[in-house]
N, C-alpha and C positions, 0 to 999 in steps of 0.2 A: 593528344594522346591517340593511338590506334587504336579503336576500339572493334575492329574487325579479329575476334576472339574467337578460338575454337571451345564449343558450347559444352556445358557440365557433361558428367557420367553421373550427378548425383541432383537432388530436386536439396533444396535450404533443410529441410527439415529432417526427410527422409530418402533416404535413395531409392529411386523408382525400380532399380535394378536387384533389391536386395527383397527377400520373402517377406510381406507383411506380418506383422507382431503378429501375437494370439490375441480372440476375441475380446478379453479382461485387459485390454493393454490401453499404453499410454505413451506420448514423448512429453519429455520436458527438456527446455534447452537451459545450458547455463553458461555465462560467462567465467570466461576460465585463463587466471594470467599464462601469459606468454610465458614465463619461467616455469611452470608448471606442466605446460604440455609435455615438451622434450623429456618429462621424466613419466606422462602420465600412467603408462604400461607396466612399469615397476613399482607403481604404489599399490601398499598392500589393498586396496579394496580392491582394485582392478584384479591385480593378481592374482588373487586365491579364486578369482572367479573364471579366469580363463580358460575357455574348451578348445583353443586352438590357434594358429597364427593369426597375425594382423593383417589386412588388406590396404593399400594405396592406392587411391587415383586421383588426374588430374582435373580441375574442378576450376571450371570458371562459368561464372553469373555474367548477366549485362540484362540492368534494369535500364528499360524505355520510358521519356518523355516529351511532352511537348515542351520548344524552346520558352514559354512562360510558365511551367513546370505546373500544367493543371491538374496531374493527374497526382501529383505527392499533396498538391494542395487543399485536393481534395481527399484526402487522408487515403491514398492509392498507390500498390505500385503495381507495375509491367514490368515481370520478368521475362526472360528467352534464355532457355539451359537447356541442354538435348536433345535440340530443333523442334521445342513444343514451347509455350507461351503460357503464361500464368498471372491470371490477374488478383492480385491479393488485396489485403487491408494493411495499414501501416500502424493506422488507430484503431480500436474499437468503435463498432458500428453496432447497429442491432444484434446481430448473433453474439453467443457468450464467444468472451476470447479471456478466459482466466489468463494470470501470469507465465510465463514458460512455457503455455502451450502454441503448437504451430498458429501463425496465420491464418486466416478464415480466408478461403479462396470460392473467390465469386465467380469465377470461370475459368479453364485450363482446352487446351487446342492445342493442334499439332499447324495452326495458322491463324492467323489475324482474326480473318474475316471469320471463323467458327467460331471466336470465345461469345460471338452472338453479342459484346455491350459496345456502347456508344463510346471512341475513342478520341481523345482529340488531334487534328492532324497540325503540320506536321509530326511524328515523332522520331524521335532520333535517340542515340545512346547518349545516355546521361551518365553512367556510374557503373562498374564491372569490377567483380570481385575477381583474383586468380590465385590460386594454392592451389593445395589438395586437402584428400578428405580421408583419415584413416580408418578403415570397419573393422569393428571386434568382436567378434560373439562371448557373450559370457554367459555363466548360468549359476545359479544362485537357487535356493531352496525354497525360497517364493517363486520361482519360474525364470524365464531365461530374456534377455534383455542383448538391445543392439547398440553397443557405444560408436559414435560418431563423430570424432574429432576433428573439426575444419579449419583449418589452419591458411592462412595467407596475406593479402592485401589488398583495401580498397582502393581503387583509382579513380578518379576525373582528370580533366585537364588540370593541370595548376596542384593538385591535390592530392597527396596519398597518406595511407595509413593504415597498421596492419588489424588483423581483425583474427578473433580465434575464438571459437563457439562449438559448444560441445553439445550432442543432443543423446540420450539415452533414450530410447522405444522399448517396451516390453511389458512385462505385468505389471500392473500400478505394484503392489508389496516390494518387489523385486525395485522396481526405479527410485522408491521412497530410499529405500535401505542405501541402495548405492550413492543418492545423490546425496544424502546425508553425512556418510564419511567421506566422499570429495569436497563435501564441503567443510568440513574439520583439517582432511589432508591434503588439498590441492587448495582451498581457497576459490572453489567453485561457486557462483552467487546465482540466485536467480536473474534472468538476462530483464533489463530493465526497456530494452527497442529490439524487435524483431532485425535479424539482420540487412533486409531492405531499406527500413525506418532509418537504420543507421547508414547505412550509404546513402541514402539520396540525403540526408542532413548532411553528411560529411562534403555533399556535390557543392552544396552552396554558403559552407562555412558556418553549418549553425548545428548546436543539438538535437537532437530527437525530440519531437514535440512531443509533449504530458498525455500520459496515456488516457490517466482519471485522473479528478479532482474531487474537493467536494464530499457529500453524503450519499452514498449510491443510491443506484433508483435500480429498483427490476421493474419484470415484464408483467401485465396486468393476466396474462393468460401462465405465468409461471406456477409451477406447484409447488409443493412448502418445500421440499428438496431444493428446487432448481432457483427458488427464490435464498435461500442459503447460500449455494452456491455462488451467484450472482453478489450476494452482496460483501461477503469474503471475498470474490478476487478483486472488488471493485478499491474495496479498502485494502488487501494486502497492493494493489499497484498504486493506490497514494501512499504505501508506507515506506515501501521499496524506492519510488521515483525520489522521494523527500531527501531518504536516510542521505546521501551524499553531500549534500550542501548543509546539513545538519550536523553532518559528521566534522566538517572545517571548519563550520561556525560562521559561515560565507552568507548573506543574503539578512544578514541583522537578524533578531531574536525570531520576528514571524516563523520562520521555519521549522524551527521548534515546536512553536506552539501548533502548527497546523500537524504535524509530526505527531503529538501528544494527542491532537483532536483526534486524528485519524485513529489512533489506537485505543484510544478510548471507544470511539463508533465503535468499532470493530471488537471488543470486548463487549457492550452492551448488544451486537449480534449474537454475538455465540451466547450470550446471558438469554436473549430474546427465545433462541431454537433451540436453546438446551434442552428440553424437553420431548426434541422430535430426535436432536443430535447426538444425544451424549454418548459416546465412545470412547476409547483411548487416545485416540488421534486428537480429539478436539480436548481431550483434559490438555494434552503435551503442547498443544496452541495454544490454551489458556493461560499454560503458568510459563512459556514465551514468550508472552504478550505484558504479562504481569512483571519481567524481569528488565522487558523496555520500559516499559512504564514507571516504575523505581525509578530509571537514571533519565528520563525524561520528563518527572516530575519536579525534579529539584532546579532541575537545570531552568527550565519555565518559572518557577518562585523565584528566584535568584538574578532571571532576567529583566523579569517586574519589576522589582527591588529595584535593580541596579539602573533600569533604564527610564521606569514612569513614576513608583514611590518616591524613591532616595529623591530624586531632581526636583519634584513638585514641591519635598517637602526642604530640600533647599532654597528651591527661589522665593519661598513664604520667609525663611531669615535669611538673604542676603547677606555675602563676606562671614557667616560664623564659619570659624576655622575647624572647630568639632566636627559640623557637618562636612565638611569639606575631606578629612580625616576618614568618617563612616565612609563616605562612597568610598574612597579608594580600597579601604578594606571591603568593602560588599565586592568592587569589581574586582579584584584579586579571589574572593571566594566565589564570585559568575564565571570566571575565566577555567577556574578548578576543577569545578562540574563541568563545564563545556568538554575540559578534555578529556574527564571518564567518560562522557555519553559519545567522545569520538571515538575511544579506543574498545568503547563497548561494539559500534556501527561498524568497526571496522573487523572485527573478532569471530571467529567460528561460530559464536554462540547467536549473532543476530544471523549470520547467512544459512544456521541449521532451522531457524524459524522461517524466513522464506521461503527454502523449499517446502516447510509443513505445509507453510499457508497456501502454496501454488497446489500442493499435491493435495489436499481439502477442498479445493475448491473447482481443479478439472477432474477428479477422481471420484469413481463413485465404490470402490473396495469398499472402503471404510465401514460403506453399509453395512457391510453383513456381522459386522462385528456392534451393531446398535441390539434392544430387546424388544421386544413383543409391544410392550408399552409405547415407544419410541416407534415402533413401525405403522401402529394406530395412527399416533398425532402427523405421520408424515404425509397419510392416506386423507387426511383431512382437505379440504377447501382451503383454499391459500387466505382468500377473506374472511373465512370462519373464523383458523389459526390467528390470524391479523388483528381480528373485532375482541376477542380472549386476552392476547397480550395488551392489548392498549388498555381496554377495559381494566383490568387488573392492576393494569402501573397508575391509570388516573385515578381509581380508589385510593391508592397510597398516597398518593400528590395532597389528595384532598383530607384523608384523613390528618396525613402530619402538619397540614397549614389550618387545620379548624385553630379559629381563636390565635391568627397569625398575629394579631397587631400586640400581645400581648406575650411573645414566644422568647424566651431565651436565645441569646448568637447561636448557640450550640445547637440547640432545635430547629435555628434559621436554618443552619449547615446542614441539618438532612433535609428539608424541604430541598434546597437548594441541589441535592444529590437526586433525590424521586425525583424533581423536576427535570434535570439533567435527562435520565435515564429516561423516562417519558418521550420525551424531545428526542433521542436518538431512535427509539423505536420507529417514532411518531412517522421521522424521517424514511426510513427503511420501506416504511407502508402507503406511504403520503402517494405514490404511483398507482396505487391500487383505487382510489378516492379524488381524480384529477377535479379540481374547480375551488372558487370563493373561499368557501367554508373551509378548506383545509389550507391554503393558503393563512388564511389568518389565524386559526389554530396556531402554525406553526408562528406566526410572526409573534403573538400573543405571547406563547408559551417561551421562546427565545427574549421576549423583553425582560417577563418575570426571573430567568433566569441571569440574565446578566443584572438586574440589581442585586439578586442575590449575591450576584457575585461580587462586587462592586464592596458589599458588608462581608464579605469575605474575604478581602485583602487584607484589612485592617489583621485579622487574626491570623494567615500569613504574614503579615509582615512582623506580628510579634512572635513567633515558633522563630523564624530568622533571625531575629534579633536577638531571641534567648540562645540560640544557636551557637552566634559568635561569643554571647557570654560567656558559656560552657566550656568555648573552646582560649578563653583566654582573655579576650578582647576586653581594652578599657575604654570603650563608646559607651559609656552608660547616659550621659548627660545629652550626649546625640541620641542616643536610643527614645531617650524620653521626647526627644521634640517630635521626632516623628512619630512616636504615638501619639502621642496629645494632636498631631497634625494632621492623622488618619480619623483619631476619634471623633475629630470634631467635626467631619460631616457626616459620622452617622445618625444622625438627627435626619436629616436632608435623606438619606437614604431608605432610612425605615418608612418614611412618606413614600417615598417611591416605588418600594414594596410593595405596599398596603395599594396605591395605584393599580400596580402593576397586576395584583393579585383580584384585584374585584375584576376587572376588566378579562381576565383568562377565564374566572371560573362562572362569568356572567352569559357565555357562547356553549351550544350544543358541540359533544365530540364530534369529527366531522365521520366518523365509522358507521354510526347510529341510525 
């Protein structure tokens, strides 16, 4: 491929050519189909906002690397656009890089040798974007905003593919409003790989590597804002990276369930800072978090069922033909729910929560719409804040598990819930408190909690069961083996409990 390219009139995110937003401002980029473009300008959100014609120019990238590709390896790219040089992130590094927002750029030069970092040589063109880029001025009642439509295709040798990325700049109110109805009327999502991240994957045949994973971690010098902050975009980009192989039901049940973890974390967040947070913004996250959460609930029971109850408690009777009967009905009702939670992941309604959660998490608007009480707790110590919640959730833990060994399932089931919620905070704060003691905390508190959950199945597994009764099903004679084939190790589990539970509440909080 030639990759002797004539260099952008525009920079990935923003055109360096075009008047910087206003000080309250923001970009966010979104992925935007290819069908969608060609009509963008005519959709009424764009339209009713239009102060004036379109702009086009032509627009081409060429990201630099070494022929062992150390610099993507190293979660890096090297760009060259409008005979200046830009060295960015592909992954997240130390600095915040919320969902949708630009790249974090570690150096920029109009030559090599000024970006001042260590490069490795050779390097050479690895991957070159070429389209163009349409500019819009719009203006909107919250403030005025710059649409940026990039439209074209990626190349390497051997390699292409087209690419179309849409970045809005302007007043956070104004960029929220907009990206909200393109994402209802265009099918706009928030962008899951910076456009670099996705070329240099596309150079050597593989995906964008995982932005996050996991239980976020902030900064021990962060404030209770930017600790907020932080840990929302951490968990909205494991919710976002998941949803697609979740949505096809690709990668066996896991997916799911780490889909359901994340959203869970990420609710017992906003639970954690409510106190510092609460505003509109974050109510409308709450109850789009809660409306995933429904069809990713069932969908996870139903996987259990189908993939580790129903089987266990077939190979304890071998050849009964009842049982053999249940699973096919359980997996025809797994297969059911798979496909609402795909056509939910695939639907206006999850890509209008993305953009909430990106614009919550780079935006700091919101603030001003929080009260006096709420501006108190945010002025607070991010450890003080930290030592309060935890304190608070482990009173509950202990309260509800006084006289555990003696406790009704029903009463397991909220231990089992404070514990939960404990455990997520625990996580969130666990950076703030590096060494031993909170290491085991955490391990401790995670044991107790998966036996609890372990005695939790059983009564999942009969809601299910009464389920399919409800709905018709003549499995009664299967239904009953498999109770009687969950019940009968709760014996063995309530031990484990009781285990579990001396051992957690035998260790100092590690806050303290």
């Amino acid at each position: 491929m030639d990759m002797d390219l004539e260099l952008a009139e525009t920079s990935e995110a923003q055109p360096p050519d075009e008047p910087a937003p206003p000080a309250a401002a923001m970009t966010l980029e979104l992925d935007l189909p290819a069908d969608a473009a060609s009509r963008l300008t005519r959709l009424p959100a764009v339209a009713r906002m239009k102060t004036g014609r379109s702009r086009t120019r032509k627009v081409t990238i060429v990201w630099h690397d070494s022929p062992a590709r150390d610099l993507s390896a190293g979660g890096l790219a090297l760009a060259e656009q409008h005979g200046a040089w830009r060295l960015e992130r592909i992954r997240p590094g130390p600095e915040p890089w919320p969902p949708g927002a630009p790249p974090p750029a570690l150096a920029e030069s109009t030559s090599l040798p000024g970006l001042g970092q260590p490069l490795p040589q050779p390097l050479l063109p690895a991957v070159a974007f070429e389209g163009r880029a349409l500019d819009l001025s719009l203006a909107a009642d919250e403030g005025p905003v710059l649409l940026t439509l990039l439209r074209g295709t990626l190349r390497t040798i051997g390699r292409e593919q087209p690419a179309c990325r849409l970045f809005l700049s302007g007043a956070e109110p104004a960029v929220l409003l907009l990206a909200l109805a393109l994402a209802g009327e265009s099918g706009a999502s928030v962008t899951r790989a910076s456009l670099a991240a996705e070329a240099l994957a596309m150079a050597i045949g593989a995906l964008p590597s995982v932005r996050r994973h996991g239980a976020p971690t902030i900064s021990e010098a962060a404030s209770v804002a930017d600790a907020f902050g932080e840990a929302v975009g951490h968990l909205a980009d494991v919710i976002l990276q998941l949803a697609p192989a979740a949505a096809e039901g690709t990668n066996g049940p896991d997916t799911v369930h780490h889909m359901r973890v994340a959203v869970r974390r990420l609710r017992s967040a906003l639970a954690v800072f409510r106190r510092a947070v609460a505003c509109p913004a974050v109510e409308a996250a709450e109850a789009g978090l809660k409306a995933l959460g429904a069809r990713l609930g069932p969908t996870r029971d139903w996987d259990v069922f189908a993939t580790e109850t129903g089987p266990r408690a077939a190979a304890a009777f071998p050849g009964d033909k009842r049982l053999e009967r249940l699973l096919a009905v359980t997996e025809r009702r797994r297969r059911a729910h798979q496909a609402a939670l795909g056509a939910f992941l695939r639907g206006p309604e999850f890509r209008r929560l993305g953009v909430m959660l990106a614009w919550i998490a780079a935006g700091r608007s919101w603030h001003d719409s929080i009260g006096e009480a709420e501006r108190e707790v945010l002025a607070a110590p991010l450890t003080e804040f930290a030592a309060r919640v935890l304190s608070r959730r482990l009173k509950r833990v202990a309260a509800a598990g006084e006289g555990l060994d003696g406790l009704a399932p029903e009463l397991l089931h909220d231990v089992r819930l404070l514990a939960k919620r404990l455990r997520y905070a625990a996580e969130i704060f666990a950076p703030l408190w590096p060494g031993k003691a909170t290491r085991r905390f955490l391990e401790r508190l995670a044991a107790l909690q998966q036996e609890l959950g372990m005695l939790n199945d059983g009564a999942v597994a009969a809601g299910l069961l009464d389920e399919l009764a409800a709905a018709g099903g003549r499995q009664a004679f299967a239904a009953g083996l498999v109770l009687g084939f969950v019940g009968a190790g709760a014996g063995a589990h309530r031990t484990n409990i009781a285990r579990a539970w001396t051992k957690f509440r035998r260790q100092e909080p590690f806050w303290t």
